[in-house]
C-alpha positions in Angstrom: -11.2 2.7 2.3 -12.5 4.4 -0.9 -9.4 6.3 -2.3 -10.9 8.3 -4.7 -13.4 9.6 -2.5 -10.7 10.9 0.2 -8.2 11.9 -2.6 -10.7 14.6 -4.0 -11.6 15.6 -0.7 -8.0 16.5 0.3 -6.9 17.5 -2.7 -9.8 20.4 -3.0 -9.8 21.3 0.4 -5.5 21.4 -0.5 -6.0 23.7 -3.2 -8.1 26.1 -2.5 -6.0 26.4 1.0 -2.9 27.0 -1.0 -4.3 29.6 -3.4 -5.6 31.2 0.0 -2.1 31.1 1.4 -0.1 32.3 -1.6 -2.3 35.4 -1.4 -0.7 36.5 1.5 -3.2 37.2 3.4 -4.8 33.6 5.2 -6.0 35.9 8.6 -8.4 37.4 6.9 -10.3 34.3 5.3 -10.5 33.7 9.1 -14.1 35.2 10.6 -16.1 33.9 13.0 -19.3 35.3 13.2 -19.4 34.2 9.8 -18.4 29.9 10.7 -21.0 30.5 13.3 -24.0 31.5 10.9 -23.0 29.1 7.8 -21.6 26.4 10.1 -24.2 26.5 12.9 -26.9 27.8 10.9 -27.0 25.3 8.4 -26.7 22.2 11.0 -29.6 23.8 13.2 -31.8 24.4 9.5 -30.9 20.9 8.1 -32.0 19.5 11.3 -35.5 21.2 11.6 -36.1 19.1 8.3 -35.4 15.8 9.8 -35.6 14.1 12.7 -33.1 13.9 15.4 -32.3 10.7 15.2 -31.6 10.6 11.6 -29.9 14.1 11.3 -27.5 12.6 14.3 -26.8 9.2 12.4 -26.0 11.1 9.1 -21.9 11.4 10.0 -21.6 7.0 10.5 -23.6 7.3 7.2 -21.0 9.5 5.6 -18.4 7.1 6.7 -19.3 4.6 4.6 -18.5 7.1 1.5 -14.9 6.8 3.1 -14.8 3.4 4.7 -16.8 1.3 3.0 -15.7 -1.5 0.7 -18.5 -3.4 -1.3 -18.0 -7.2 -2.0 -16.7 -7.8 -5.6 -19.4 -9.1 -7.6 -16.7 -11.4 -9.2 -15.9 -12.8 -5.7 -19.6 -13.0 -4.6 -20.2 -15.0 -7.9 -17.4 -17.3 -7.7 -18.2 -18.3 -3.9 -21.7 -19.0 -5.2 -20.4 -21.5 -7.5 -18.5 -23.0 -4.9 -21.7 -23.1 -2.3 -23.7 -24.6 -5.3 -20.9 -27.4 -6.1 -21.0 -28.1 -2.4 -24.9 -28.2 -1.9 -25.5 -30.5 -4.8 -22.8 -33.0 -3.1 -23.7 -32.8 0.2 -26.8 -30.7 0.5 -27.6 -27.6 2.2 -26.6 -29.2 5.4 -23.5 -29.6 3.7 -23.1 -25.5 4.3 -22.8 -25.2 7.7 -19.3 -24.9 8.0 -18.7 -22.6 4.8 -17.0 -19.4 5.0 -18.7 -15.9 3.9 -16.9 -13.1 4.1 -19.7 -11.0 3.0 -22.5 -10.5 5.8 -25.3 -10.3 3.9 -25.0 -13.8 2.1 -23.9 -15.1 5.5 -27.6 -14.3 6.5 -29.2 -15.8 3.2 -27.1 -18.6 4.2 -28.3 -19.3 7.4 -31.8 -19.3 6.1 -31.5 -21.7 3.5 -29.6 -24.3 5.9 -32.5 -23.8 8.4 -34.9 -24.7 6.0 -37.0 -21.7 5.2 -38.8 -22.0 2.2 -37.6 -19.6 -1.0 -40.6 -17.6 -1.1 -39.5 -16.6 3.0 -36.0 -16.3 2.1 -36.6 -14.0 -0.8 -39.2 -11.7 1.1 -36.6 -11.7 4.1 -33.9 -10.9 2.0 -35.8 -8.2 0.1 -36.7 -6.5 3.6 -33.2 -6.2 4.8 -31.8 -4.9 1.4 -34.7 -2.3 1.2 -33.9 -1.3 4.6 -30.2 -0.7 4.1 -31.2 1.0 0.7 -33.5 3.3 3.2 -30.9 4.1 5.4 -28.5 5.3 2.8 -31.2 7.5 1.1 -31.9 9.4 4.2 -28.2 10.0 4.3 -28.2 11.5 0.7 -31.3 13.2 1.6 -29.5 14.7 4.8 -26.2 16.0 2.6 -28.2 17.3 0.1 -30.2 19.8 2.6 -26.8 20.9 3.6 -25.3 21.3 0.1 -29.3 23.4 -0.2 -29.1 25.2 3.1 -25.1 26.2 3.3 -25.1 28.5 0.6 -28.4 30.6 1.4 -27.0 30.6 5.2 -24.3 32.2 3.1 -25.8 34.5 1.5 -27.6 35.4 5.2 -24.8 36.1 6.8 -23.7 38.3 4.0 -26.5 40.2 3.9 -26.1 40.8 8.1 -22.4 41.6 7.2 -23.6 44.6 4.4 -26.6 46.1 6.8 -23.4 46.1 9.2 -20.9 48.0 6.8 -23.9 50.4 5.3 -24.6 51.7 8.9 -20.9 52.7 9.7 -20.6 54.6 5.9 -19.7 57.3 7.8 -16.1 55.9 8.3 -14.7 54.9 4.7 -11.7 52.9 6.0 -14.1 50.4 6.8 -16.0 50.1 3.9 -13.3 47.7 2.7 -12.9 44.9 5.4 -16.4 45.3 6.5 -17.0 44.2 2.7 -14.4 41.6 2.6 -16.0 40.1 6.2 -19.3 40.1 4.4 -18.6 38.3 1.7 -16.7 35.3 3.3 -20.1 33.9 4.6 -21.0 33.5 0.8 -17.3 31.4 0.7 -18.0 29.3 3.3 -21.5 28.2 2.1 -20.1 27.7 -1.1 -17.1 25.3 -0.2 -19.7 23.3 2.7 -21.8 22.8 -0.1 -20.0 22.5 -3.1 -17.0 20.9 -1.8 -18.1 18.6 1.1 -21.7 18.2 1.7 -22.6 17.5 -2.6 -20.0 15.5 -3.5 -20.8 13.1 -0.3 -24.6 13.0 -1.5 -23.4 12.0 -4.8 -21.3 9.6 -3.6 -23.7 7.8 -1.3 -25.7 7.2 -4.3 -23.1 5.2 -5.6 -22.9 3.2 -2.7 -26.6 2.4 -2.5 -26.7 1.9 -6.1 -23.3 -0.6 -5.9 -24.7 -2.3 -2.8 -28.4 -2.7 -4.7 -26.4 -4.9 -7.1 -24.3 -6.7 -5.1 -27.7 -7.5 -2.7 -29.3 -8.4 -6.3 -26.9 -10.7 -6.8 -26.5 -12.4 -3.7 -30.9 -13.1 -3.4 -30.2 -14.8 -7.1 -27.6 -16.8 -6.0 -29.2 -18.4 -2.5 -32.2 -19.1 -4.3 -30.7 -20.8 -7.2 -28.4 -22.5 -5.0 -31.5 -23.5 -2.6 -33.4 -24.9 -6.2 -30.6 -27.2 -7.1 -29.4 -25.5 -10.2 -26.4 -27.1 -11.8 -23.1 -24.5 -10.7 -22.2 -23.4 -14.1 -26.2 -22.4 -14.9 -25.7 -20.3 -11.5 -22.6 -18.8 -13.2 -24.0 -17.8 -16.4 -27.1 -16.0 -14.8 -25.1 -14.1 -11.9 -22.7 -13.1 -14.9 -25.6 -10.3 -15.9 -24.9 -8.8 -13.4 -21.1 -7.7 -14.5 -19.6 -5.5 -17.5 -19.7 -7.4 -20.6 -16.2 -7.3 -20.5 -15.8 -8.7 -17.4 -17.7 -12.0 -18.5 -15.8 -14.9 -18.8 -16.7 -17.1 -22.0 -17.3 -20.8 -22.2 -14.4 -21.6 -21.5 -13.9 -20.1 -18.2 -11.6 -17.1 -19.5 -12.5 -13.3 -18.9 
């Protein structure tokens, strides 16, 4: 589970719920005509833009900005080592039996033990990790019409609450509440978008751009594995793919 990700999200949503209550006054943040047009309107908006399908998958896809662990490019290079060691004793038979946590090696694996030849394995490879890195920008692409659409539904429903109050002027004790009523469909947009919907888009793009590398990393691996290359060359080369500080030297240290 990503920490940080449901840290801030508590934490905001924490905050701004305390300020609310240490006002005094929590009933009257409380409205709903005004959930129903920023809550309903921007989920009906958002999904005219995309299809069904994809606007109803978009809540598994924000799970992974909670849930989702990526492999440790240090562990995925160290158990390439230890799959290349093994292959050049025993060949790629030899990998049959080998454990892979991470699913997406497991599949490389299989292919190189069955045979395929690299240029297959790559394109195969390539197809899956450009699918996954589809999926995840239709997600961000979902999040960020709702961090679009929930303020101007907002804004809306404001404007509905303001033609309300300006057609009962005739009644100034009303002039107040009605104003306060309007205005809390600008506060809802504004905490959908800015506190949920945003930060969720942004986030996905840290996934897809942490499991691009990983993905990277793992095609490099296989193949080098599947070419023979002596463990050590494998390490060097995968090494690009971490901080420079992270890099061990030659003599194995970080």
């Amino acid at each position: 589970m990503d920490l940080a990700t449901l840290i801030g999200l508590i934490g905001a949503f924490g905050i701004v719920l305390t300020s609310i209550i240490l006002g005094g006054s929590a009933g009257t943040f409380i409205n709903t005509p005004s959930l129903l047009v920023v809550l309903g309107g921007t989920a009906l908006v958002t999904m005219m833009k995309f299809s069904l399908g994809k606007f109803l998958g978009a809540a598994s896809i924000a799970l992974k900005a909670f849930l989702h662990k990526p492999s440790s490019p240090e562990e995925l290079i160290d158990t390439a080592v230890e799959l290349a060691k093994t292959a050049r004793q025993g060949g790629l038979l030899a990998l049959e039996d080998a454990e892979i946590p991470d699913q997406f090696m497991k599949t490389g694996l299989g292919l190189l033990i069955d045979g395929h030849p690299a240029d297959t394995v790559r394109a195969m490879l390539i197809k899956d990790m450009n699918q996954t890195l589809k999926r995840h920008a239709d997600g961000q692409d979902i999040f960020k019409a709702i961090g679009d659409v929930g303020p101007a539904m907002g804004m809306i429903g404001t404007l509905i609450g303001l033609v309300q109050m300006l057609s009962n002027m005739d009644d100034p004790k009303q002039i107040g509440p009605a104003m306060a009523v309007a205005l809390l469909t600008t506060l809802y947009g504004a905490i959908l978008a800015n506190m949920f919907a945003l930060p969720i888009a942004d986030k996905l793009a840290v996934r897809s751009r942490e499991e691009n590398t990983t993905k990277s990393l793992i095609i490099d691996a296989l193949l080098s594995i599947q070419g023979g290359q002596n463990p050590r060359v494998i390490a060097n080369m995968l090494e690009a793919y971490l901080p420079r500080s992270k890099r061990k030297d030659e003599d194995g240290d970080a």
